[in-house]
C-alpha positions in Angstrom: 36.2 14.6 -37.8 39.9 13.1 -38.0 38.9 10.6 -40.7 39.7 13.1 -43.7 42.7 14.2 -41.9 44.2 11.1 -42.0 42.7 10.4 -45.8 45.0 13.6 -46.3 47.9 12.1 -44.3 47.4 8.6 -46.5 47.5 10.3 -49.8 50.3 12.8 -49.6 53.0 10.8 -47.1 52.2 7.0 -48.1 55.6 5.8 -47.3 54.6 6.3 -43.7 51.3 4.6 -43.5 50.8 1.2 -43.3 47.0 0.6 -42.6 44.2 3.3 -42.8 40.8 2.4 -40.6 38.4 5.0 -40.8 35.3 5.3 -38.1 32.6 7.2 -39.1 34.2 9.4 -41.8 33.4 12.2 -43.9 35.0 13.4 -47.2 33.4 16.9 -47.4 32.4 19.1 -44.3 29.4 20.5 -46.0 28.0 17.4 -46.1 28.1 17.0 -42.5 25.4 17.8 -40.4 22.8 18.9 -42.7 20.2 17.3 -41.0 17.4 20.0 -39.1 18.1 18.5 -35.6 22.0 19.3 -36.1 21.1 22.8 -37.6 18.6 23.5 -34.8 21.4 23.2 -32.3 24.1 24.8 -34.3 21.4 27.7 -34.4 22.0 28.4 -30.3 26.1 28.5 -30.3 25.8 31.8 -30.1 22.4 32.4 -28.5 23.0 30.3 -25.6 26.2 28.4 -24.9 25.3 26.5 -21.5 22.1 25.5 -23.8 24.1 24.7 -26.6 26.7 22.4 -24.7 23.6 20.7 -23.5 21.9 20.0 -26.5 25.2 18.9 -28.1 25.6 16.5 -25.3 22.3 15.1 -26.1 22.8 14.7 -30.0 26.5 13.4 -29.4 24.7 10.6 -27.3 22.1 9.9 -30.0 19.7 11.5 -27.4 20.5 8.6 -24.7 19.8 10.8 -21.6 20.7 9.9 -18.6 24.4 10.1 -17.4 26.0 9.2 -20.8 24.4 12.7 -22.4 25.9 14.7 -18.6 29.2 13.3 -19.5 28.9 14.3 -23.2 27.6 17.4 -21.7 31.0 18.5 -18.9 33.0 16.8 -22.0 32.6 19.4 -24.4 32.0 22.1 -21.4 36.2 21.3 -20.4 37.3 20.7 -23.6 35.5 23.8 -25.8 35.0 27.8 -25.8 32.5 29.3 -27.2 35.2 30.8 -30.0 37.2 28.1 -30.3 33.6 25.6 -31.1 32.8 28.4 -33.7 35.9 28.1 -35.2 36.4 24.4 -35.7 32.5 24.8 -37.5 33.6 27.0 -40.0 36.4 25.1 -40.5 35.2 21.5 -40.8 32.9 22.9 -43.3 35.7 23.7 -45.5 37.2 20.4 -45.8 36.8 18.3 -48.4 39.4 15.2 -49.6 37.5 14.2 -52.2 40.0 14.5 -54.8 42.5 13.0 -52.7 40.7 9.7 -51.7 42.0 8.1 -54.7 45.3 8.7 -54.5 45.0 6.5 -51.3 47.4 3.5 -51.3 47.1 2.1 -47.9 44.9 -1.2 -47.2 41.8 0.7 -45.7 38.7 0.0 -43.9 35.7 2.3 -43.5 33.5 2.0 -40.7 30.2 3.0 -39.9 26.9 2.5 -37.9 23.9 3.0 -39.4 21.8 4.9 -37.6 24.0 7.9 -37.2 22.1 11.0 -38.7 24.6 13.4 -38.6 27.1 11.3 -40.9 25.2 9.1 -43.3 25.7 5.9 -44.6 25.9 6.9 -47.8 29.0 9.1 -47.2 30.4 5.9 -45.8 29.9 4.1 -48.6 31.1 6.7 -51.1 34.6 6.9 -49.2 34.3 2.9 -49.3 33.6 3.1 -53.2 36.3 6.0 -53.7 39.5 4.8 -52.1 41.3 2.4 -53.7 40.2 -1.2 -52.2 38.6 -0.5 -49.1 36.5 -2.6 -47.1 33.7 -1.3 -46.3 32.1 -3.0 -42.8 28.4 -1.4 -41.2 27.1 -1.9 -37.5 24.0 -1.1 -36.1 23.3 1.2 -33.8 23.4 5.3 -33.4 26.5 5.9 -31.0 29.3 8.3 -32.9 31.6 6.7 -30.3 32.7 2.6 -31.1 33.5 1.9 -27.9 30.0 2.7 -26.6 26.9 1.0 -27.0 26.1 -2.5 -29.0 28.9 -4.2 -31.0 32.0 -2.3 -29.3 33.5 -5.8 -28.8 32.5 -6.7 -32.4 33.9 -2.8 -33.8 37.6 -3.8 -31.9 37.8 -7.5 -33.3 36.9 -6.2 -36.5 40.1 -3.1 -36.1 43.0 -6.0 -34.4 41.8 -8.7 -37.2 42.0 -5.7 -40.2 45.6 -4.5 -39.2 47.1 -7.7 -38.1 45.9 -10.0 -40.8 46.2 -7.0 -43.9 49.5 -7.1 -45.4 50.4 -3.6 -45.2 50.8 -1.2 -48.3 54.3 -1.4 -50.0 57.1 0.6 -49.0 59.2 2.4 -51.6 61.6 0.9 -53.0 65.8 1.1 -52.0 66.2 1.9 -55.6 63.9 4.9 -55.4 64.9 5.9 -52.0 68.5 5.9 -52.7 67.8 7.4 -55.9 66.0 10.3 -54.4 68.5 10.7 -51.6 71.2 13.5 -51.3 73.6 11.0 -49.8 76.1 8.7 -51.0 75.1 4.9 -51.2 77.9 4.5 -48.5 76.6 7.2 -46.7 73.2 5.7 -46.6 75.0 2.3 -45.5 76.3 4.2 -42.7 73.0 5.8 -41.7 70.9 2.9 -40.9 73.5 1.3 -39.3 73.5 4.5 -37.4 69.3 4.0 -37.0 69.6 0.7 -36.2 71.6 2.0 -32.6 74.9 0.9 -33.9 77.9 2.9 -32.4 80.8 4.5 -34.6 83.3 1.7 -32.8 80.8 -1.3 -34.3 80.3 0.8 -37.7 84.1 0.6 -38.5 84.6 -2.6 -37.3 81.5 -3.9 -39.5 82.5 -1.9 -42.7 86.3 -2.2 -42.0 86.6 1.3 -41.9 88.6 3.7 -39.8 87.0 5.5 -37.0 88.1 8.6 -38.2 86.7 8.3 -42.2 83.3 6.6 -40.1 83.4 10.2 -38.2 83.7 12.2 -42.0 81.3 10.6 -43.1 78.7 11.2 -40.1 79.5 14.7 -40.5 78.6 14.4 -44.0 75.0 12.9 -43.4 74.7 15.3 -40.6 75.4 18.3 -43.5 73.1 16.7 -45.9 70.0 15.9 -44.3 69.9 18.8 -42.1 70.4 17.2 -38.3 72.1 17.6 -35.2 71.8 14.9 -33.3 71.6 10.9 -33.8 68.0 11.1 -33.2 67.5 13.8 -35.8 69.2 11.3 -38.3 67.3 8.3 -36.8 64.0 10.4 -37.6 65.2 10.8 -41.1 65.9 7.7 -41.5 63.0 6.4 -40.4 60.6 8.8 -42.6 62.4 8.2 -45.6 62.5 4.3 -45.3 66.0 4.0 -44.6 65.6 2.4 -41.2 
């Protein structure tokens, strides 16, 4: 259910994402889960929740049985109440990044097994065909999870080789950053020297500055950009590709 959260993520902060693997996405909630066996066991949430937990431990194992449907089973018995389950159905239903799937600018890959009933293949393949150069790749098999069942080995070679041999989506950039930054350029000199661990002794000495002006203008970034501390202005720096 993360997989349009971090379509969401991709889209609106794009500076900050470098590589964007899906597993088993949606782009709407309404689409998910249409199928009668998923209705049938939404039906007993509310009837039944020991049943319910049960039957949700079966469909979450593609009806394995068995120990691997028990562990679904105490999994979603630790980790749910009856309320809170309720209330993450009515809200997944409501999602829907369809609109923001294009606006996508990471290298992504989409993938999927095909006999998963709850989320189809088709939905796989219309995130695949919607962001902008994804790769789609399909496995067989029925397991939601990719570390379980055949071609888990297969599903991780495929992730490492994706993220390590992609070259990852453009930053922005220095012009624009330092165009739409409140500081000076000499200020943002100062600030990823500052993110890069340097102390205000090595900042003067490298910009042949005094200690004291190296002090003003800490204070100044400090002002500008809202922090307290070194880390804050690491973070900053850091989010706005200073560092």
């Amino acid at each position: 259910h993360s997989g349009a959260v971090a379509v969401a993520f991709a889209a609106n902060h794009p500076e900050r994402v470098s590589h964007l693997v899906l597993w088993c996405s949606y782009p709407r909630g309404a689409d998910y889960g249409r199928g009668p066996r998923v209705e049938a066991t939404r039906s007993l949430m509310d009837e039944d929740w020991e049943l319910w937990t049960k039957a949700e431990g079966f469909r979450l194992s593609e009806w394995e049985g068995g120990e691997v449907s028990r562990w679904f089973t105490e999994w979603l018995r630790e980790g749910l109440t009856k309320a809170g389950a309720r209330a993450a159905v009515s809200t997944l239903r409501k999602i829907d990044v369809t609109a923001l799937m294009p606006k996508v600018r990471a290298p992504t890959l989409v993938l999927h097994r095909t006999g998963l009933t709850a989320i189809t293949v088709e939905m796989a393949r219309e995130m695949a065909a919607t962001i902008p150069n994804a790769r789609l790749m399909l496995f067989e098999g029925s397991w939601i999870a990719p570390y379980l069942g055949a071609g888990a080995e297969e599903i991780a070679a495929a992730i490492r080789s994706f993220v390590l041999d992609t070259p990852a989506a453009p930053g922005p950039s220095a012009a624009a950053v330092t165009a739409a930054s409140p500081l000076t350029p000499r200020e943002t000199e100062i600030l990823r020297l500052l993110a890069a661990g340097r102390t205000s002794s090595e900042i003067s000495r490298e910009l042949t500055l005094s200690i004291r002006t190296v002090g003003r203008h800490i204070t100044n970034i400090y002002g500008k950009i809202g922090a307290r501390t070194r880390a804050d202005a690491t973070a900053y720096a850091v989010r706005n590709g200073l560092a």
